[in-house]
Structures are given as C-alpha cells and as structure tokens.
N, C-alpha and C positions, 0 to 999 in steps of 0.2 A: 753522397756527402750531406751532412746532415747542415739545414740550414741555421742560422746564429739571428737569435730571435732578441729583441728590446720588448719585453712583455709587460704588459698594463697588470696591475692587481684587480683592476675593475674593468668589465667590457665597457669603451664610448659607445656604444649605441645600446645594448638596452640596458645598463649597470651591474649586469650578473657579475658573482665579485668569484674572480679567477682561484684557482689552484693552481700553486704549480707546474702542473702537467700537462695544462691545457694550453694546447697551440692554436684552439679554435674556440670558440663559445659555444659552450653545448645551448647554450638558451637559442641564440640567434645566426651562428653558424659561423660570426665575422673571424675573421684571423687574429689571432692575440700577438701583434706585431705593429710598434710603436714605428711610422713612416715619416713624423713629425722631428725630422734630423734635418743637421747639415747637408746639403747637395753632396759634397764631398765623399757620405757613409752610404750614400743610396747609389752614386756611381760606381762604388767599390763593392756593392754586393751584384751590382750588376754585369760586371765584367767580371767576378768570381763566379756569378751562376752560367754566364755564356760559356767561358773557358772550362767549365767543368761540362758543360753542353757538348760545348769543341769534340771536350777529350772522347766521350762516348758517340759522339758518331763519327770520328775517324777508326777509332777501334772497332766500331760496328760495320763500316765501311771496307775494313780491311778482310775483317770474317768472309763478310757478302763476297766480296771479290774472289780473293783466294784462298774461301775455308766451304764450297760448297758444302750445304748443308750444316754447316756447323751451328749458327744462329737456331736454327730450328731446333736444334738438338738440347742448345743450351737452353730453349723459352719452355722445351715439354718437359726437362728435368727442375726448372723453377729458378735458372740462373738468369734473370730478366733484369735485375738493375743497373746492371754497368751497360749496359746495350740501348737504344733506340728502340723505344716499343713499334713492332710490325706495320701498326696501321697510320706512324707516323712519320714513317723510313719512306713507305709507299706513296702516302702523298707527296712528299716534300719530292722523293725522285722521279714520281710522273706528271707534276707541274714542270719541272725542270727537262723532262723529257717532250712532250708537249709543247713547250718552250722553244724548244729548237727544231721539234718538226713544224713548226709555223714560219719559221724564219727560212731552214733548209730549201734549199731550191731543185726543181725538179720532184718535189716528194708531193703526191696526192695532186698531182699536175692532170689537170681537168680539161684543158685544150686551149687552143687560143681563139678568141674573137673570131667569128663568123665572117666576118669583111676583111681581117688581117690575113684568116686562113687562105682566103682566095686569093687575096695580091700576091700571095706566095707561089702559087699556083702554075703552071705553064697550060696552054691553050685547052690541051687535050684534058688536062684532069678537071678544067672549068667546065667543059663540056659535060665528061663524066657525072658531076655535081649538079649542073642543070638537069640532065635527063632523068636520075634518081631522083631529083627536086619534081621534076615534075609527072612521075611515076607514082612518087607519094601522093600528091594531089589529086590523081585520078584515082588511088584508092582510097583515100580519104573521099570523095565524090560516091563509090561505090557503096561502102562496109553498111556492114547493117550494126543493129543498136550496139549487139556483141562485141564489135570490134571499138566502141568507143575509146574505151578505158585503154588500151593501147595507142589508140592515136594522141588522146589527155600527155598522154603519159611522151611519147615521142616532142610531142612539140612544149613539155616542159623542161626535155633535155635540149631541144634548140635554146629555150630562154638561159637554161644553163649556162650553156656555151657566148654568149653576152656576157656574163656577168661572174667569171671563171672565180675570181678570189671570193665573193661570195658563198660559193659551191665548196672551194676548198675548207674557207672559215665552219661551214656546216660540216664536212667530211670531218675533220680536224673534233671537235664538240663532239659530234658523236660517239667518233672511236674514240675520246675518252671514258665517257660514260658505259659505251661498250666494254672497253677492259677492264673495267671495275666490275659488271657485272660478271664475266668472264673466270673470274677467277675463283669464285665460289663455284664454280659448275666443277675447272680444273681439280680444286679439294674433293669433290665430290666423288670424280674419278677415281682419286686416289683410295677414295674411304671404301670405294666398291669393291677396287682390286685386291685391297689390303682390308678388308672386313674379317678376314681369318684372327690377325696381329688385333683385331679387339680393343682400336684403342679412339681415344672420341673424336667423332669430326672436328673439332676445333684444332685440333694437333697438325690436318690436314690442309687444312685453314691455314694454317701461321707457314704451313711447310709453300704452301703455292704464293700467297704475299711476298715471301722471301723470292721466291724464285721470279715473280713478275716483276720484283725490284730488278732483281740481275739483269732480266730482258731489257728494264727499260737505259737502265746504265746502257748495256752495251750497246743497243741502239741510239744511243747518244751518243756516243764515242765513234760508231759509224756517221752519223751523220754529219757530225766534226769532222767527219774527214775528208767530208765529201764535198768543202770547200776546197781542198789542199790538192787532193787526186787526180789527176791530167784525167781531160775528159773520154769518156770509155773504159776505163779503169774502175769498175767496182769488185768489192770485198764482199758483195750480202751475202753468197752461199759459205765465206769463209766464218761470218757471225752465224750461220744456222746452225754449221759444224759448231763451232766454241758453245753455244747453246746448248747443244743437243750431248755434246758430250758433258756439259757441267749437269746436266740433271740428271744423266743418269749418273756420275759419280753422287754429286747430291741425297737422289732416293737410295743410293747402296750405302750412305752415312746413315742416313735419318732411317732404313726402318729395317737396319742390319740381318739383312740376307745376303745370300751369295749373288756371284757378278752374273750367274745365268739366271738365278729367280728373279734378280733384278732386271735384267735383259728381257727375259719374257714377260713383264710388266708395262717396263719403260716403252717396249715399241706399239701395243695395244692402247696405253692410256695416250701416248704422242698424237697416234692415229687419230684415234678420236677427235681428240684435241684439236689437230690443226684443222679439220673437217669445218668443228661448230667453230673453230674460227673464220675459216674461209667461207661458212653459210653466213655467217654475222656480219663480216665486213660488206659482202656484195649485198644483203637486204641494208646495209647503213647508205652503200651506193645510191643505191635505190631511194631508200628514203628520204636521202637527203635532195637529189634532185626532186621526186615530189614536193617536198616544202622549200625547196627555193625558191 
C-alpha cells in the first residue's frame, strides 16, 4: 500500500527544490514528507500503517502454519510484498519464543541448591554424597597437572549449582545465538543435497528461516501448554512428529520432487541436522557453566 505523502517543493534541510516524484532527496537523502500536521493526521497514518502491518503478518502467519513451504515458494518466485520479510518474521517469533522459554518452568532446569538438594535427601543418599565428596578430594590430592582442567572444570559446575537461574539465564542466551547461527549451516545442507536443482544458496536460506519460524511457534505453543498439562503428561515427541512431517511436506513443495526423492533427502539432511544440533547444545552446556 502505497503511502500518502504531504510533500515540500523544497527539501528543509538542504533546500534542493523537489520534483514531483521525489519521495526522498536525492541531495541529502531526507524524506520529502511534510510531519508538521495535526496530531490527529499523524495518528491516522499510524494506525493505517500498523493495521496494514496487522494484515500482512496474519496472512503471513497463516501460510507459516498451514501452507508448509508456501512462503518459500512465494519469496523465490518474487511474491515478497504482501508477506513479512524472513528475517523479520524470525526475529520477532524467536524473541517471543525465548520469551517463554525463560518464563516456562522445568525447561533448562539446572538443579537445585546444593544445601536444598541434601535436606531433600534420606540418610543413605547423604552418605552416598559425602563418600563421592570425599573420593573427589582425594583425587583432586592425587592428579597430576593433566588432570587440572577437568577438576577447574567440575568444581565450576558445583558453583553452578548455587547459583542455578544464573546458569539457566546463560543456557537461555546462548541457545539463542546458537540457533541463529544454526540455520545458515541447515541452508547449507540443503544447497548440498539439492546442488543438482542449480538454484542459489540464498533460496535455501529463506527456505530454513521459514522453517526455524515454524519450530519456534511450535515450541511455543508446547510450552504453553505445559502450564495446563497435569504433571507427567508431555507432548514433546508428538511436536517432533508434527515437525518432522511439516518439512518434509515443506521441502516436497519448495523444491518439487517426488515424495521418495524427497524422502531420501529429508532423512539424511534431518540426520545431520539434529547431530550438529545436539554437538552445539551440549558445547553451549559446557560453555556456559564455564563462564558462570
């Protein structure tokens, strides 16, 4: 929707004297859009541009959900302006995603308190816990320089464990930045399998953003639930299922082969996939107890 401009003849800031057609200043770059109105005409263009905002990311929203692959399909044939552009669909739903895995309880659950865990305790498992307590100490007594870096390392997961929301706050941070990075590798995959179809990484790109949107919706939609759900009751392998079958319908939209080429695609780049996910998350473990 094209926007409704109040246009100067002459730029205010350097005087370049307008055409027309200019919506910007070629001299100095400003917007040739007169802001010096009523309150009244600046709140009406604002609630015209949100609402027309609205409309394209419920529509876009709607695709994501239940048009696997379709967004994809519309951004490589050049149908981009009634939709959410990719990289702003992804933000907006993995703050919101992130959002709720901070809030959600039980998720990235790191332990309790070292002194609460014991009162919990009955006599025998106290015991158990001194004798391994003091097992550790005599290897620590022993080890030679080699084994520093492992002991560093154990006793910054004891401090961990003190200071648990800490740990989670880091876990949480991480694994965002991790699946940001994440997702360029995912494309990458795809451009390997599909380097026959000749078509350019960036295609591969938009197709895994979309798909990392759907994950994180859905994951949010579990996690929501997971206030509600009597305890013992979870769904995660019924979200892996709905996952795993949206992408492969997904890639059998987006790069139009049949349901077996597709099949012998989807379960090798999956593999992969969840591999360097599950190397990544447990070195984020890792890391993040280090710098706690």
């Amino acid at each position: 929707m094209e926007k409704k401009r109040r246009k100067f003849t002459q730029c205010p800031n350097c005087g370049y004297t307008f055409e027309e057609v200019n919506n910007y200043c070629p001299n100095c770059g400003q917007e040739n859009h007169d802001l010096n109105v009523p309150v009244k005409h600046l709140v009406e263009e604002f609630l015209e541009g949100t609402m027309h905002y609205d409309a394209k990311f419920w529509v876009t929203l709607k695709y994501l959900l239940f048009k696997p692959g379709l967004l994809t399909e519309k951004f490589n044939i050049g149908q981009r302006a009634s939709y959410v552009p990719p990289f702003r669909l992804y933000v907006f739903i993995s703050l919101v995603f992130f959002f709720m895995l901070a809030i959600s309880p039980n998720t990235m659950n790191v332990g309790l308190n070292r002194t609460d865990a014991l009162e919990n305790m009955d006599p025998e498992e106290k015991a158990a816990v001194a004798r391994l307590d003091s097992v550790r100490a005599q290897v620590g007594n022993e080890v030679g320089v080699e084994q520093e870096g492992i002991l560093a390392m154990l006793e910054k997961a004891d401090k961990a464990k003190t200071n648990p929301k800490l740990l989670r706050d880091k876990l949480i941070k991480n694994t965002s930045f991790l699946m940001f990075l994440l997702m360029p590798l995912f494309g990458y995959l795809l451009y390997l399998f599909y380097r026959k179809l000749r078509r350019n990484y960036v295609e591969h790109l938009m197709f895994s953003i979309h798909m990392h949107s759907f994950f994180f919706i859905l994951f949010t939609v579990y996690l929501a639930l997971k206030f509600f759900l009597p305890e013992g009751v979870d769904i995660f392998w019924v979200v892996v299922l709905i996952t795993a079958v949206y992408t492969y319908l997904a890639m059998q939209r987006v790069y139009k082969q049949t349901y077996l080429q597709t099949l012998l695609k989807f379960i090798p780049v999956s593999f992969i996939y969840i591999i360097c996910l599950g190397v990544a998350l447990f070195g984020n473990v890792v890391v993040s107890i280090l710098l706690s």
